[in-house]
C-alpha positions in Angstrom: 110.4 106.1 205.2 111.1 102.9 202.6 108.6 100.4 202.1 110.5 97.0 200.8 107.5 96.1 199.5 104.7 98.0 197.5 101.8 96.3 197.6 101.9 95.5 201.7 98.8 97.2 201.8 96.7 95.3 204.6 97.8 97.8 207.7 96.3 101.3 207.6 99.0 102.5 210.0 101.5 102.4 206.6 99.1 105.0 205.0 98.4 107.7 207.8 101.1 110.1 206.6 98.9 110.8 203.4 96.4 112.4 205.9 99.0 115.4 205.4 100.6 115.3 202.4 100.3 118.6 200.1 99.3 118.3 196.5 102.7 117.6 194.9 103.5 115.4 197.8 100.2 113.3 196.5 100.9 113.9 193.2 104.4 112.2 193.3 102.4 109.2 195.7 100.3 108.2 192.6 102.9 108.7 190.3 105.5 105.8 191.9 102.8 103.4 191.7 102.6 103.7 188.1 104.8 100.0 187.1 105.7 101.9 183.9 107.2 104.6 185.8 108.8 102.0 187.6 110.6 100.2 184.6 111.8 103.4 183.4 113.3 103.7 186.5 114.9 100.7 186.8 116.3 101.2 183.2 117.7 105.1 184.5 117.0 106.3 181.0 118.0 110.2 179.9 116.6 113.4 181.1 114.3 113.1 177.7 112.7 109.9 179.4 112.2 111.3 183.0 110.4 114.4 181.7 107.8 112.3 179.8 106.5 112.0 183.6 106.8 115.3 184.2 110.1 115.4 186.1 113.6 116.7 185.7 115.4 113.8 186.9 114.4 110.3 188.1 113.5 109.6 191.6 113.5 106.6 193.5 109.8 105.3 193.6 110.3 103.3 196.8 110.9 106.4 198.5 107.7 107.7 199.5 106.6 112.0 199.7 108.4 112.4 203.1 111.6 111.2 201.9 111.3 111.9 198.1 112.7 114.9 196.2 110.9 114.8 193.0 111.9 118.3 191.1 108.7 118.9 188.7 109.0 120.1 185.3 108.1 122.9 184.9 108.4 124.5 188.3 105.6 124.5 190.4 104.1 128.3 191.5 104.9 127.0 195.6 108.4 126.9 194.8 110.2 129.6 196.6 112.8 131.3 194.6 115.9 132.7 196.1 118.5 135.5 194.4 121.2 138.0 195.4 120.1 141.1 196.9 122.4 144.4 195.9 121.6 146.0 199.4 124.0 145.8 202.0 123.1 143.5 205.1 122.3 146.4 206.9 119.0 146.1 204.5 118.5 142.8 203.6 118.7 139.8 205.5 121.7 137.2 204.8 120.8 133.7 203.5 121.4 131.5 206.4 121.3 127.6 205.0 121.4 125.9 208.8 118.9 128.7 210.2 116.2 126.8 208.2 114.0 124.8 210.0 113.7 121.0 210.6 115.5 118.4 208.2 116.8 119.8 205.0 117.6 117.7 202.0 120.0 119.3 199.1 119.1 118.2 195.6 121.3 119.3 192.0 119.5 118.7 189.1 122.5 120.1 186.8 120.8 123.6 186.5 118.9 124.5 190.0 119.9 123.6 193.5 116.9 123.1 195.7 116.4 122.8 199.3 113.7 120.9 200.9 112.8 121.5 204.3 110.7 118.7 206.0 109.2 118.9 209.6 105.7 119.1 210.9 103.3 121.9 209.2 106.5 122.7 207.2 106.9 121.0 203.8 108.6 123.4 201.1 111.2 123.7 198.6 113.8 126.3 198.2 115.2 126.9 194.7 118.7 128.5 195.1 120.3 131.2 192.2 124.0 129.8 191.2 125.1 133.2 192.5 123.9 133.1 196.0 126.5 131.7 199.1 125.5 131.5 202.3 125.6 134.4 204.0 124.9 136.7 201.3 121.7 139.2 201.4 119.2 137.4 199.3 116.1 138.4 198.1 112.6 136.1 196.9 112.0 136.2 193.4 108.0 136.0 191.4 107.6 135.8 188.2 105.8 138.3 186.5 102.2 137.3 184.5 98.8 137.6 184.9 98.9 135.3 187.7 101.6 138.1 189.5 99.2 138.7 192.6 97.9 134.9 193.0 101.4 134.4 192.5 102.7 137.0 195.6 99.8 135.2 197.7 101.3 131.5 197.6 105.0 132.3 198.3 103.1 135.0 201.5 101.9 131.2 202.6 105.0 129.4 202.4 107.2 131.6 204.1 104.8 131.7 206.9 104.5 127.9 207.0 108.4 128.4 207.7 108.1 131.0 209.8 105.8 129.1 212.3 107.8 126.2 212.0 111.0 127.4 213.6 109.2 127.8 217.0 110.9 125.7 219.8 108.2 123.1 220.5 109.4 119.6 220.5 106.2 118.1 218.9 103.7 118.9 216.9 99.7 117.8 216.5 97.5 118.3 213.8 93.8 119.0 213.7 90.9 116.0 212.5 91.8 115.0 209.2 89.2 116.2 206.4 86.8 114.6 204.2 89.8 115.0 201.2 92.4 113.9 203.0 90.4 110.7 204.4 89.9 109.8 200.0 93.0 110.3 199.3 94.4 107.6 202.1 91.6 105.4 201.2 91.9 105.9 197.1 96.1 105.0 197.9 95.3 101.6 199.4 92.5 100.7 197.4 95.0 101.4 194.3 97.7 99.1 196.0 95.6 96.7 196.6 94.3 96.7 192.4 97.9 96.1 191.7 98.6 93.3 194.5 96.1 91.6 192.3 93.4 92.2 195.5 89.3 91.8 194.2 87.2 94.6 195.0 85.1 92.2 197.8 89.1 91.8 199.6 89.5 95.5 198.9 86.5 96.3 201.0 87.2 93.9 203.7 90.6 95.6 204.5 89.5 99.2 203.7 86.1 98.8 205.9 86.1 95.7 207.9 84.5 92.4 207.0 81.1 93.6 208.7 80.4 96.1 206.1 81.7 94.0 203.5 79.4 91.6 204.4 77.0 93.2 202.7 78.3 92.8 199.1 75.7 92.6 196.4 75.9 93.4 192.7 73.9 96.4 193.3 75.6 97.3 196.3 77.0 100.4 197.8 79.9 99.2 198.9 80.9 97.2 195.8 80.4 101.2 193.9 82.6 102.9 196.5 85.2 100.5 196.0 85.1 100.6 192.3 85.2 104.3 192.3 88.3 104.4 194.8 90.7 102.1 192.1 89.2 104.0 188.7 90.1 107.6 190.5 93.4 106.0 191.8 94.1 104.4 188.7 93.3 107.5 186.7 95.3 109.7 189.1 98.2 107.1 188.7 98.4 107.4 184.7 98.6 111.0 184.2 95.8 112.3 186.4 98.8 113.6 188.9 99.2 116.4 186.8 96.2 118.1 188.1 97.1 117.3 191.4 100.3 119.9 190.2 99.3 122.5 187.8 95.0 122.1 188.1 93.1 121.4 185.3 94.4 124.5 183.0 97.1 126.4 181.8 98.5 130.0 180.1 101.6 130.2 178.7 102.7 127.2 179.8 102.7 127.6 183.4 100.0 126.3 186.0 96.8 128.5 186.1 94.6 127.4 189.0 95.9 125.0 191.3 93.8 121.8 193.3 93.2 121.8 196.8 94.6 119.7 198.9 95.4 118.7 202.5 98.3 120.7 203.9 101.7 118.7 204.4 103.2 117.7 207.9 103.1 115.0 209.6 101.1 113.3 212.9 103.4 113.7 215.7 107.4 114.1 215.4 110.6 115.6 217.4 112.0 118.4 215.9 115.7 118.7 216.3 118.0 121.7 216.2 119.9 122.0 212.6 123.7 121.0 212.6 126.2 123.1 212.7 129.1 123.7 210.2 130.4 123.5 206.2 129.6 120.9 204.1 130.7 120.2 201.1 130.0 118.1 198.1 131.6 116.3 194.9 131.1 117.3 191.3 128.2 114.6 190.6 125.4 115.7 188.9 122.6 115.2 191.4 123.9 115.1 194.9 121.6 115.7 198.4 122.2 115.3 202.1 119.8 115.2 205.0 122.2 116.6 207.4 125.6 118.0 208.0 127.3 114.7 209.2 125.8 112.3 206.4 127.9 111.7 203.5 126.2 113.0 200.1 124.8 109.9 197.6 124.3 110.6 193.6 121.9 108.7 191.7 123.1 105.3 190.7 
């Protein structure tokens, strides 16, 4: 979904979908807000300039997380890794591109091509070896480390997020939201609302209703709450993402324990039945497509 506008904060309705984004898909949410992040954008800088936010190539920041394909730098441990297998099929199963669930977008960064699949309770990304064709026996890949069995756990949990996602209901629903996911929503608007230029007494009024807001004092509550929501959103925003991605530590470079956050998915949506068929794509260096029958689009 694109938002012409930023800042239309007022409706809550626009910001129900962050009820069940994952932590990347939060991460990148904070991260398109940032208006520096936004200039560098506009100016579509090098590779150097995209990876000072942490990303491999540029994405569009008026694409929110369910339509957004930011590939993170380095790769984050939920990142399921595809290879050859050297068994026969009679072994190993065969890669089967369209037999992946819900809507599936194809990105090329100029070393890795990555699926991501998108429905409800599904939300993952695919990272595809050079070698591998459809219909070849594949096999998952982990990388080896201390964090090898932490490691073997995460990818357990996003194959079976894929797994239970290629049922054949038509709609999905999702259980109450929880306490995180509620800040999260709340610490978004509050944070568009600081950069429309909003006070924190306005801020209240939309986030609470003007009968709580009422009660505005210096020493007040409310007038705290609201403070806190744009300092964590605004620190979130300029760096503080990162945690969202890799958790507050590191070894050897890769992520060592990772924040909790709400699952991904959505409210309520119709899952259709993947196209059938080839497609094929030009030589540009970052390409995608959301199904079979729409034309690919590189970056501008």
């Amino acid at each position: 979904m694109r938002r012409s506008d930023l800042y239309e904060w007022h409706p809550h309705a626009g910001y129900l979908y962050a009820l069940l984004l994952g932590a990347p898909a939060l991460a990148w949410e904070y991260l398109r807000r940032n208006p520096e992040y936004r200039q560098d954008w506009r100016r579509q800088g090098a590779s150097a300039a995209a990876g000072r936010w942490g990303l491999r190539l540029f994405e569009d920041p008026e694409l929110d997380a369910r339509d957004a394909c930011p590939i993170w730098t380095p790769d984050l441990e939920c990142v399921l890794r595809l290879c050859p297998d050297t068994d026969s099929e009679d072994v190993a199963a065969p890669f089967r591109l369209w037999n992946l669930p819900g809507r599936k977008q194809i990105v090329f960064d100029g070393h890795t091509l990555s699926v991501f699949v998108r429905q409800p309770g599904c939300n993952a990304r695919l990272a595809l070896a050079a070698s591998l064709a459809d219909g070849m026996p594949f096999a998952y890949v982990v990388r080896p480390g201390q964090l090898l069995h932490n490691r073997t756990l995460m990818l357990g949990g996003e194959l079976k997020k894929i797994e239970r996602s290629t049922s054949h209901a038509i709609a999905a629903t999702i259980p109450r939201p929880t306490a995180s996911a509620l800040l999260e929503m709340q610490t978004l608007q509050a944070l568009d609302g600081h950069l429309a230029g909003a006070s924190a007494h306005e801020i209240a009024d939309v986030l609470f209703g003007s009968a709580l807001a009422n009660h505005w004092h210096a020493d007040s509550g409310m007038r705290s709450k609201v403070r806190r929501l744009v300092r964590r959103g605004s620190q979130l925003m300029r760096g503080g993402y990162r945690q969202l991605l890799y958790g507050s530590t590191r070894q050897q470079g890769r992520p060592g324990s990772r924040a909790k956050r709400p699952s991904a998915g959505r409210l309520t949506s119709t899952i259709l039945p993947p196209p059938v068929g080839d497609c094929s794509a030009g030589d540009s260096d970052r390409w995608r497509q959301t199904q079979c029958d729409i034309p690919f689009r590189g970056n501008p």
